[in-house]
N, C-alpha and C positions, 0 to 999 in steps of 0.2 A: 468223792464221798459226800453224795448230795442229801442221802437219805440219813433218816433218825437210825433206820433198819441194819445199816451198814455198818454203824459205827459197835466195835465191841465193848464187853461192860472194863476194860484197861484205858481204853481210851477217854468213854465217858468219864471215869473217875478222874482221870488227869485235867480233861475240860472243867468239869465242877472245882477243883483244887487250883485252876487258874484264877476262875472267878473270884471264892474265896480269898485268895491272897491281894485281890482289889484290882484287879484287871479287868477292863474293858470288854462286855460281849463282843463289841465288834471287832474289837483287835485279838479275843482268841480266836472266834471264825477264821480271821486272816492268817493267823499263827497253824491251824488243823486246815486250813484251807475246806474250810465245812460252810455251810449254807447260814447264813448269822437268822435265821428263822428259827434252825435245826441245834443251836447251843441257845438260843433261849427260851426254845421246850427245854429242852434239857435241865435248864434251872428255875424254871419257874415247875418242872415235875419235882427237882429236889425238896424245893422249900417246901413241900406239899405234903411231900409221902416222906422225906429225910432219905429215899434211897435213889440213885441212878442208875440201878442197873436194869438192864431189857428184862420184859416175861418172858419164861421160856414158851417157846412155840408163837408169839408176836411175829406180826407181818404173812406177806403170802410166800409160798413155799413155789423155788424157784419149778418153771415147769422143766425146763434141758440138765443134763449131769456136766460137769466139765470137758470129759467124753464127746457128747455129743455137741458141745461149746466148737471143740477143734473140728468136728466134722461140719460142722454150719460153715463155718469158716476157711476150711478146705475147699467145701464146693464151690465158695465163690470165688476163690483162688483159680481154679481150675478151669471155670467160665467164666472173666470178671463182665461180660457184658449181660449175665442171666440176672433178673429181678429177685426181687424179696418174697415175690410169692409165688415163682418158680423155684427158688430153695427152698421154701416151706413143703412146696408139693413133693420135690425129692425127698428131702427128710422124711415126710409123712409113707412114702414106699419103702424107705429102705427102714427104719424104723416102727412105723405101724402109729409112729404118736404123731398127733395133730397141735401145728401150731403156727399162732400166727404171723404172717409176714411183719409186723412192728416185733415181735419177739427176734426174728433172724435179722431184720435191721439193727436192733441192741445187742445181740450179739457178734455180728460184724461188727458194732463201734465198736464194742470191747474188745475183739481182736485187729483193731487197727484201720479197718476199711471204711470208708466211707463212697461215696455217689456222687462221682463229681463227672463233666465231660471229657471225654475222652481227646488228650492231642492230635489235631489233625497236620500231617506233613507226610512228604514224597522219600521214603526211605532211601540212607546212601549207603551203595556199595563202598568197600575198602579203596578202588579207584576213585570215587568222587572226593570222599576225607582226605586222600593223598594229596591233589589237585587242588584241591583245597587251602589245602593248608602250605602246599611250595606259593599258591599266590598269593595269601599274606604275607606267608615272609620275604616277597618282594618286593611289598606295599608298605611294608610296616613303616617303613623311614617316609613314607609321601610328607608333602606341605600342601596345608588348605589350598594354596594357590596350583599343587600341582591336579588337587580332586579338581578344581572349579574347572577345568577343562574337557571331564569326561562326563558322558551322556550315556546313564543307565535309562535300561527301555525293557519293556518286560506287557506280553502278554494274558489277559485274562478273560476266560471261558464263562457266562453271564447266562443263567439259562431257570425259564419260570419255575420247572419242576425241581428245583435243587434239595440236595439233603437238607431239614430241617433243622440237625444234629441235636436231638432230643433226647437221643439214647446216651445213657449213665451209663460207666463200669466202677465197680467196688475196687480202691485202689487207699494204700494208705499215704498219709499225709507227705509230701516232699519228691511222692514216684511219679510226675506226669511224663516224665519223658526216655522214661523204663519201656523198651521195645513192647512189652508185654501190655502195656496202656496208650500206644497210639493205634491209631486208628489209620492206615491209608488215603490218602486225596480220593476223592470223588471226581472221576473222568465223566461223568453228567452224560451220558450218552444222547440222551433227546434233544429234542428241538433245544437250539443256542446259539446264543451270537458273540463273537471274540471282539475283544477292546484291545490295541494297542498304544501307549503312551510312553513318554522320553519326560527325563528328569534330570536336571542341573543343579549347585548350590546356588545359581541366579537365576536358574530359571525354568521352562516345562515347556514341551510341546504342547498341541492341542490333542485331545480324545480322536483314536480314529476306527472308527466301525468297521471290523472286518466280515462284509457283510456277504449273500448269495453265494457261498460254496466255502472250500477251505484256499488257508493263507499259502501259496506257491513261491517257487522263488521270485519270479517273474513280477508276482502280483507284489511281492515283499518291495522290488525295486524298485514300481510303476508307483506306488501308495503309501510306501513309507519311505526308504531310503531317500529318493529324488526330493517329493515334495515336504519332507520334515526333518530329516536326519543334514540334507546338503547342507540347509539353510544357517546349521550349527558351525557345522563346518569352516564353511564361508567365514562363521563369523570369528571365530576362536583360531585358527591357522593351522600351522602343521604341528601343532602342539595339543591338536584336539584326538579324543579317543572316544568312538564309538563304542559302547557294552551293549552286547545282547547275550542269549543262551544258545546253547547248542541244537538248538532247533534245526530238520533237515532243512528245512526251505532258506534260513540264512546260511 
């Protein structure tokens, strides 16, 4: 309730009657959660004219019906990755009235949406959550001393042309991770080059370029196992645990 326009002539009265009794502009702002510019028009109009109430027909007259409030707000529902001025275009067809994309962006806030980036992640089947979740609660009792033994390693795909991730979808406040607001990995089909690395509580392999073709089992042995993985090995005992992912080549 930002505007002077919003506020009804029940409520103005009440605001003026705070003042009056010796109250604070700034602490009834905070009190109406109103704009403290907007309660002291409001009293410097009183002392003025002796009245708070709005003229009738003051301000501009909204251009949408509430009607068409739900339909703005349907269509981005329906398509959250479509712009604000591809739902004004629809509106404008299926309606015939013309308006503009800051108008359906105010009306998406006020139905709860806003523009934010979409989550990016590799969706799980009901087998990955199961598998999942039996290996926590295997893990759950570990000791630091029992992690410091194991060596997670994990692959990643590096490539010039990659998504930007520029593109918004209209989602309201607390849903990023509502099936309906992620977005798919990007498998980067073009030219790219895969990194592999290994990570300890004490310590880290080196970077290793998986360079001239793809990662094989062969190649996986020759280039990482032998010369990065043994050297762990070696060093931690039969107490050490290699992690990788289910990748065919491992």
């Amino acid at each position: 309730m930002s505007s002077r326009h919003h506020i009804d002539d029940f409520m103005r009265g009440r605001i003026i009657g705070k003042i009056e009794e010796g109250r604070k502009i700034t602490d009834v702002a905070s009190e109406f959660d109103i704009a403290h510019s907007v309660v002291s028009w409001l009293w410097k109009s009183f002392k003025t004219t002796g009245m708070c109430s709005r003229r009738h027909g003051g301000g501009r007259v909204r251009s949408t019906t509430p009607a068409e409030d739900r339909y703005i707000v349907l269509s981005a529902k329906r398509n959250r990755r479509t712009t604000a001025q591809q739902v004004a275009n629809q509106f404008l067809a299926a309606s015939g009235k013309q308006i503009s994309r800051k108008t359906v962006a105010r009306r998406l806030r006020g139905g709860g949406l806003y523009a934010r980036t979409p989550v990016v992640c590799v969706p799980l089947t009901r087998q990955h959550r199961t598998a999942r979740l039996q290996w926590c609660r295997e893990h759950h009792n570990w000791t630091e001393q029992d992690w410091a033994c194991v060596l997670f390693s994990d692959e990643s795909r590096f490539s010039l042309s990659s998504d930007c991730r520029r593109q918004l979808i209209w989602r309201e406040s607390g849903t990023a991770y509502r099936p309906e607001n992620i977005q798919e990995k990007d498998r980067y089909p073009t030219c790219s080059i895969m990194v592999w690395a290994g990570i300890m509580i004490n310590g880290r392999t080196r970077l290793h370029v998986v360079a001239n073709g793809t990662m094989t089992g062969q190649r996986y042995i020759n280039e990482v196992l032998l010369p990065h993985v043994r050297l762990f090995r070696g060093a931690d005992g039969d107490k050490f645990v290699f992690m990788d992912d289910n990748a065919t080549c491992h």
